[in-house]
PyMOL Python script that loads the backbone (N, CA, C, O; Angstrom):
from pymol import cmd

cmd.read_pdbstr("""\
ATOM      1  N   UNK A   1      16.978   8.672 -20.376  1.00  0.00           N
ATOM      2  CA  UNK A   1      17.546   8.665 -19.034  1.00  0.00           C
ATOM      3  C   UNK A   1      16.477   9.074 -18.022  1.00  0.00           C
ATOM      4  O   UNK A   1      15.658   9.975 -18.206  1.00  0.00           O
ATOM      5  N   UNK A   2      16.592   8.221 -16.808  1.00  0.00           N
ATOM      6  CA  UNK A   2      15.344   8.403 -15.914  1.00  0.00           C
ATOM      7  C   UNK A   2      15.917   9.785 -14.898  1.00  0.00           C
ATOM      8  O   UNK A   2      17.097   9.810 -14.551  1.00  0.00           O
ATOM      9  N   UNK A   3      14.997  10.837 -14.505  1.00  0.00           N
ATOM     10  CA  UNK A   3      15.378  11.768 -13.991  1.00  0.00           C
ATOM     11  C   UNK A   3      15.639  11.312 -12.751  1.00  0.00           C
ATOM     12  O   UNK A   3      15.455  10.109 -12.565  1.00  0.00           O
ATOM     13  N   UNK A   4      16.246  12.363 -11.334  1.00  0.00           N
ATOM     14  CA  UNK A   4      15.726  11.811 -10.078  1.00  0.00           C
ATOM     15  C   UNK A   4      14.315  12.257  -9.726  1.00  0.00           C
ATOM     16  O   UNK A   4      14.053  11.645  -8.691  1.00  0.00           O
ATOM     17  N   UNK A   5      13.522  12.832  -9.981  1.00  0.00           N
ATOM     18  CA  UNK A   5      12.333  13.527 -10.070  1.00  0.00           C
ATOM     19  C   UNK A   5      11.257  12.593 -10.413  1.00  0.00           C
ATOM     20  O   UNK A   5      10.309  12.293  -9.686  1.00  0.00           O
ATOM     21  N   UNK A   6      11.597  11.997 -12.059  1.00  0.00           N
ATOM     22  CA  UNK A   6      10.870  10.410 -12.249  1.00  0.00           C
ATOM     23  C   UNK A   6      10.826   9.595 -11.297  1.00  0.00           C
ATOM     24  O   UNK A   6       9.793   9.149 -10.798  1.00  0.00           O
ATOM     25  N   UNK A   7      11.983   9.333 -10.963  1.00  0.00           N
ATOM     26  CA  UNK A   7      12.459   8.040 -10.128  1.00  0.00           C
ATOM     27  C   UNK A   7      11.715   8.393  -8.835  1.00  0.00           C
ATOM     28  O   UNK A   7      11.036   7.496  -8.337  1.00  0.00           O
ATOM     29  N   UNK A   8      11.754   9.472  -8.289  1.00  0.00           N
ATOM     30  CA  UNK A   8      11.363   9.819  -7.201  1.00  0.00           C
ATOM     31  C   UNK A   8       9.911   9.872  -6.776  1.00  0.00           C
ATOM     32  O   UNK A   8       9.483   9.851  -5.623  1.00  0.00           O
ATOM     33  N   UNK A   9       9.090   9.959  -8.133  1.00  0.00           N
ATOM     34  CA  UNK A   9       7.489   9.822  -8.064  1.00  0.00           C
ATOM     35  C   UNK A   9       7.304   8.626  -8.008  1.00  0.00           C
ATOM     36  O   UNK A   9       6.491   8.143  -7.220  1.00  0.00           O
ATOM     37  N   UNK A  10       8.318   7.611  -9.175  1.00  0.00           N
ATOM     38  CA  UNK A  10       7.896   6.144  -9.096  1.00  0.00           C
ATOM     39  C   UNK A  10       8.161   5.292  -7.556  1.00  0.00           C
ATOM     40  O   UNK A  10       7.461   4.405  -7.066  1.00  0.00           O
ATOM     41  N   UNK A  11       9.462   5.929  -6.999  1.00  0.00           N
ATOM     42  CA  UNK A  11       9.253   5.249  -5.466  1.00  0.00           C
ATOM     43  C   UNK A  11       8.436   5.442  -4.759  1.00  0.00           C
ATOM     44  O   UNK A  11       8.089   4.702  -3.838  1.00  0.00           O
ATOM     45  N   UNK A  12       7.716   7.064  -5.232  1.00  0.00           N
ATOM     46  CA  UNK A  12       6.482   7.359  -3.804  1.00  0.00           C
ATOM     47  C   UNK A  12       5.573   5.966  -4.653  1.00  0.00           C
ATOM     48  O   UNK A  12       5.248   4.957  -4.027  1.00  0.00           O
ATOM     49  N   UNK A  13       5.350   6.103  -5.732  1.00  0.00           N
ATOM     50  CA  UNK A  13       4.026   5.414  -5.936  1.00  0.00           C
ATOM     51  C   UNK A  13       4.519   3.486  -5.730  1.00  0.00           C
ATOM     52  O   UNK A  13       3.818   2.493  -5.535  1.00  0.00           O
ATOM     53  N   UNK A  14       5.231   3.572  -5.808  1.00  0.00           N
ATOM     54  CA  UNK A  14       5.620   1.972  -5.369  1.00  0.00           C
ATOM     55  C   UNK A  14       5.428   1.835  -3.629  1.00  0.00           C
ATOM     56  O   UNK A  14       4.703   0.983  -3.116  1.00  0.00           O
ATOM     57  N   UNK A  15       6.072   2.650  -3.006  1.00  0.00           N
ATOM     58  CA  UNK A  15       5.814   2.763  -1.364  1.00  0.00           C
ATOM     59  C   UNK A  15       4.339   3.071  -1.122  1.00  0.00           C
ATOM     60  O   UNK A  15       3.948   3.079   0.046  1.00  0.00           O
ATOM     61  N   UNK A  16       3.667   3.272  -1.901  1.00  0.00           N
ATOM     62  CA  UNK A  16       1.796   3.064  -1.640  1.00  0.00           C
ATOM     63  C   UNK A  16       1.524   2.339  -2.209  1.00  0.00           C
ATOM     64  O   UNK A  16       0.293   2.371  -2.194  1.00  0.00           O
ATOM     65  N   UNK A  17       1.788   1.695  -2.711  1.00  0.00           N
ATOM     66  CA  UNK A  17       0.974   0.238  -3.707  1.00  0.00           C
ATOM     67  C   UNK A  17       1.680  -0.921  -2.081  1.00  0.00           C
ATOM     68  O   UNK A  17       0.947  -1.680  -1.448  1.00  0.00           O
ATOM     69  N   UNK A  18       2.994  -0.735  -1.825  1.00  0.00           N
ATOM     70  CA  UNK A  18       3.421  -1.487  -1.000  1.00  0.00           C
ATOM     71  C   UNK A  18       2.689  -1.679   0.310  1.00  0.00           C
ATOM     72  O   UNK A  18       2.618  -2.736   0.937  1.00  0.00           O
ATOM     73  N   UNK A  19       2.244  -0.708   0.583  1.00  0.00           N
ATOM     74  CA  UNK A  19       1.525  -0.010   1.571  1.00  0.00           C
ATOM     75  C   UNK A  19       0.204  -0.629   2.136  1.00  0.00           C
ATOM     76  O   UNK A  19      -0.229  -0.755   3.282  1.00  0.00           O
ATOM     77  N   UNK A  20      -0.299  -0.984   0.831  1.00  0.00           N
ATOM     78  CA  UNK A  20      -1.807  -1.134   0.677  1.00  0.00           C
ATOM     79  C   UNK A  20      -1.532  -2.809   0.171  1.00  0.00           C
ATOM     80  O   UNK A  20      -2.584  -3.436   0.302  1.00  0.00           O
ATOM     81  N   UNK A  21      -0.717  -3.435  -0.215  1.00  0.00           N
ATOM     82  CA  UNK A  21      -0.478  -5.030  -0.605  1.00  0.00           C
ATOM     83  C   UNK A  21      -0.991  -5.215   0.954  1.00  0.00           C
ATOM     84  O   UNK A  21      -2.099  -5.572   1.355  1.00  0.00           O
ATOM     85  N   UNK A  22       0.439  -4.775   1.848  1.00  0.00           N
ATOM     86  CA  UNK A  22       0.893  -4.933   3.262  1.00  0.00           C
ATOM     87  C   UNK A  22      -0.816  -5.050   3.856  1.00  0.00           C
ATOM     88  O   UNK A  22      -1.100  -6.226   4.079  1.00  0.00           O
ATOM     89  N   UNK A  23      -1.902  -4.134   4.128  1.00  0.00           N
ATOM     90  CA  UNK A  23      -2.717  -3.962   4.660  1.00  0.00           C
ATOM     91  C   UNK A  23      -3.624  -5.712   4.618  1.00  0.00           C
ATOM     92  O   UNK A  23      -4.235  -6.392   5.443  1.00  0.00           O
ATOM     93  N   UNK A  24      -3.254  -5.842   3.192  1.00  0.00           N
ATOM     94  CA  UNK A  24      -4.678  -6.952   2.506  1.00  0.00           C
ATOM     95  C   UNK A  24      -3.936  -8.528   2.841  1.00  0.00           C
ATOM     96  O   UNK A  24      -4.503  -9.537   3.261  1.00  0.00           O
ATOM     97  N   UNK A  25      -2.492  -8.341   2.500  1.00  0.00           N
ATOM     98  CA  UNK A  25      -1.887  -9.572   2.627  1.00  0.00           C
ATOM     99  C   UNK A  25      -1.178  -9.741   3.402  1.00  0.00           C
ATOM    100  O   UNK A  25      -0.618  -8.670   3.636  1.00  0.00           O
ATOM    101  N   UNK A  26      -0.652 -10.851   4.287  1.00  0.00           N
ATOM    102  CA  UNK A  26       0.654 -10.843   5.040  1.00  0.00           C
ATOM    103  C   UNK A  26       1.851 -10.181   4.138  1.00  0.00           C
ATOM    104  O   UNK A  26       1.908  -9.989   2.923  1.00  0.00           O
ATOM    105  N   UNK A  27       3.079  -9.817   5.515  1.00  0.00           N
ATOM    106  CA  UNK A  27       4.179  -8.953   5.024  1.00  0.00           C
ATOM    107  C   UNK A  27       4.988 -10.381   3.890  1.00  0.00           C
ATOM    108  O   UNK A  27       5.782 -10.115   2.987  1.00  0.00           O
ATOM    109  N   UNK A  28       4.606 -11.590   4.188  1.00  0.00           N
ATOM    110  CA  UNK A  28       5.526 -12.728   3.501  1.00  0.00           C
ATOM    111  C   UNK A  28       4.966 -13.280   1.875  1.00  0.00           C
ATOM    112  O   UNK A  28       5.399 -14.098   1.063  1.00  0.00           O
ATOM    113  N   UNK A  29       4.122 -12.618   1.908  1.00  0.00           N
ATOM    114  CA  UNK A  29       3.612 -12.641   0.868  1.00  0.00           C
ATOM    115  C   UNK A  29       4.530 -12.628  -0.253  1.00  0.00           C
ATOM    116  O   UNK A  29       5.663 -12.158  -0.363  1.00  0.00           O
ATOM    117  N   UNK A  30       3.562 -13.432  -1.295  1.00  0.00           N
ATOM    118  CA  UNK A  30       4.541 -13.253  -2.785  1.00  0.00           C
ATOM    119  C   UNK A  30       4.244 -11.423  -3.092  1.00  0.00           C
ATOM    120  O   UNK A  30       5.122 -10.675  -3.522  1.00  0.00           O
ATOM    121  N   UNK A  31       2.941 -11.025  -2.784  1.00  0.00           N
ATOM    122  CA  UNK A  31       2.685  -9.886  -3.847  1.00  0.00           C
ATOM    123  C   UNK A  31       3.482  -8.719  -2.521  1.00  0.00           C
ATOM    124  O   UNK A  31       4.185  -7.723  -2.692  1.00  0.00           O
ATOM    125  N   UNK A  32       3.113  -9.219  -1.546  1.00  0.00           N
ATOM    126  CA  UNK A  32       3.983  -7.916  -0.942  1.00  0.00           C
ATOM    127  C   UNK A  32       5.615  -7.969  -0.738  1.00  0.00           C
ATOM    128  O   UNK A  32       6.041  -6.936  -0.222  1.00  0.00           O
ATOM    129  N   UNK A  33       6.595  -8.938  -1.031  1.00  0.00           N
ATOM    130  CA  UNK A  33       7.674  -9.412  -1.143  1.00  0.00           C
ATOM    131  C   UNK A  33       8.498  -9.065  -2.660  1.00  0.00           C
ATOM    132  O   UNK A  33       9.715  -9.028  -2.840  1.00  0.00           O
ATOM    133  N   UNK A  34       7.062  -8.761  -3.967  1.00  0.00           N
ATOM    134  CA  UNK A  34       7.881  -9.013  -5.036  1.00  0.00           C
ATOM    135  C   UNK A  34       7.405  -6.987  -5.166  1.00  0.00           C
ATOM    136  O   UNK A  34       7.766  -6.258  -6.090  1.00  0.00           O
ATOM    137  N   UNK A  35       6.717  -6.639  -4.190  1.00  0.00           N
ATOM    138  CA  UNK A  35       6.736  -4.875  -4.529  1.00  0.00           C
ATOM    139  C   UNK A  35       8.000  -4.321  -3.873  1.00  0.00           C
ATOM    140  O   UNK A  35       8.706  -3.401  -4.285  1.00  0.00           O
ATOM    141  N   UNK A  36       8.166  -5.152  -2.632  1.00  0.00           N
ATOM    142  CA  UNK A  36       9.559  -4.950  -1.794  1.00  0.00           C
ATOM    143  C   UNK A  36      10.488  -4.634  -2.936  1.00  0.00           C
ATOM    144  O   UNK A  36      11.043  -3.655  -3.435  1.00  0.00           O
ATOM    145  N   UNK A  37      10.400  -5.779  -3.090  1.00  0.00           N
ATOM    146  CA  UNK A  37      12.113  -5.792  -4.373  1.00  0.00           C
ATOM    147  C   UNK A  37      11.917  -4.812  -5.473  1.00  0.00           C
ATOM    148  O   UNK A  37      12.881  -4.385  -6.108  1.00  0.00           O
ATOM    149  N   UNK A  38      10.945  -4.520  -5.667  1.00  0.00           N
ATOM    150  CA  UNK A  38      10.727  -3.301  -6.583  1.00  0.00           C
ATOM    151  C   UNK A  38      11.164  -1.943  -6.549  1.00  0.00           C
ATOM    152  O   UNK A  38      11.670  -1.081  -7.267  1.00  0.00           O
ATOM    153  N   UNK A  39      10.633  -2.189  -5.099  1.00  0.00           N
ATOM    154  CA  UNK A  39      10.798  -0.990  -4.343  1.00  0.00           C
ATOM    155  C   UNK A  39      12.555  -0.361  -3.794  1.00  0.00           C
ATOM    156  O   UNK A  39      13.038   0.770  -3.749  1.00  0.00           O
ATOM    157  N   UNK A  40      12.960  -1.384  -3.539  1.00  0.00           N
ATOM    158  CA  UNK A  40      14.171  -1.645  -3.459  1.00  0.00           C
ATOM    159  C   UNK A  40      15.399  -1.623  -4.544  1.00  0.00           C
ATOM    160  O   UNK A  40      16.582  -1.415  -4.275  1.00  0.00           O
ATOM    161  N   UNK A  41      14.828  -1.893  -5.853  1.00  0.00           N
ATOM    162  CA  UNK A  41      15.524  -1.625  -7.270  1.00  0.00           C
ATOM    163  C   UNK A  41      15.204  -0.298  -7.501  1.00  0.00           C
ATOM    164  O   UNK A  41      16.019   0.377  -8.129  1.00  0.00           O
ATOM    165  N   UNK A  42      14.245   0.169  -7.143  1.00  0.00           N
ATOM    166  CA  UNK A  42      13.952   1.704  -7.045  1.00  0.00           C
ATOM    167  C   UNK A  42      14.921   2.760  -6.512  1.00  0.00           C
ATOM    168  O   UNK A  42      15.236   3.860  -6.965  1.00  0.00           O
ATOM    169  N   UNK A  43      15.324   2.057  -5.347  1.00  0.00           N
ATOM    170  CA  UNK A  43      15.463   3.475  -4.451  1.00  0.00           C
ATOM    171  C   UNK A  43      17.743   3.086  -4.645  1.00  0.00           C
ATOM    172  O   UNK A  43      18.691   3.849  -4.461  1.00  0.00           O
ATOM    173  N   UNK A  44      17.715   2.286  -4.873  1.00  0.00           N
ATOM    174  CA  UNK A  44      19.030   1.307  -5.227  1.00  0.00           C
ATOM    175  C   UNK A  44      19.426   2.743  -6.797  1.00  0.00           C
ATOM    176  O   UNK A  44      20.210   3.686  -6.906  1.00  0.00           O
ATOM    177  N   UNK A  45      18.526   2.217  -7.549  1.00  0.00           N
ATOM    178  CA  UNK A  45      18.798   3.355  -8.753  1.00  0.00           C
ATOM    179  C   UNK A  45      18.908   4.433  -8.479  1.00  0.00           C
ATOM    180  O   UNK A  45      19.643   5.087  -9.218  1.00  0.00           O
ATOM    181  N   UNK A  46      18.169   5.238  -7.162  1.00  0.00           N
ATOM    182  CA  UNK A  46      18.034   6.776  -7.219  1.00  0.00           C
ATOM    183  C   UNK A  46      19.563   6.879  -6.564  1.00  0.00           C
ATOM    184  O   UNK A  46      20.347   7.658  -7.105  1.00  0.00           O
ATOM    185  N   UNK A  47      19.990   6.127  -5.439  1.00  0.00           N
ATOM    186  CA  UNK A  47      21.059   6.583  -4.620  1.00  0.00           C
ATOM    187  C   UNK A  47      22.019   6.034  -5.788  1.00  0.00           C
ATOM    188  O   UNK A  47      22.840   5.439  -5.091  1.00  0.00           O
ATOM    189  N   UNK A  48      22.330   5.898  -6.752  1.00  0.00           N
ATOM    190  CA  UNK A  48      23.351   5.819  -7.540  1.00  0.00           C
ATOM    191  C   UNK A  48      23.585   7.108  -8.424  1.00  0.00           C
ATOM    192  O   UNK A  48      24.666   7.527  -8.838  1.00  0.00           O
ATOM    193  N   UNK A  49      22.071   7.748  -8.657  1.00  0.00           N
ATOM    194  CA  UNK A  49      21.982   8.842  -9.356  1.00  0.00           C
ATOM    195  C   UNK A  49      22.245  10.831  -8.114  1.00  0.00           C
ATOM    196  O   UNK A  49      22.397  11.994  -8.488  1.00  0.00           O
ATOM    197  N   UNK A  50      22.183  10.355  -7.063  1.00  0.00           N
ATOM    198  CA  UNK A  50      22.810  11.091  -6.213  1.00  0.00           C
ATOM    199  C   UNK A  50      24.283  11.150  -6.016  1.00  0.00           C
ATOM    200  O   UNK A  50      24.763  11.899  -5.165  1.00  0.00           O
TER     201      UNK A  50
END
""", "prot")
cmd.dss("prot")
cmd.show_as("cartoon", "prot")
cmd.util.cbc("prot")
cmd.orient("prot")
């Protein structure tokens, strides 16, 4: 079972990888579009675990 603590490091570190796609590529990008959704299955899991 993923903690909120886990979960909570893996969103910071997904919201800086996102961060830094964003800088190099447009926001429409495949690679910055498919960290979105990542990012987004992320934070989707934590507010269920709250």
């Amino acid at each position: 079972m993923v903690t909120k603590y886990i979960l909570l490091e893996k969103i910071e570190k997904c919201r800086k990888e996102m961060i830094l796609l964003s800088n190099n590529h447009d926001f429409t990008s495949e690679a910055v579009v498919s960290s979105s959704m990542k990012l987004d299955e992320l934070i989707n899991l934590y507010q269920k675990l709250i």
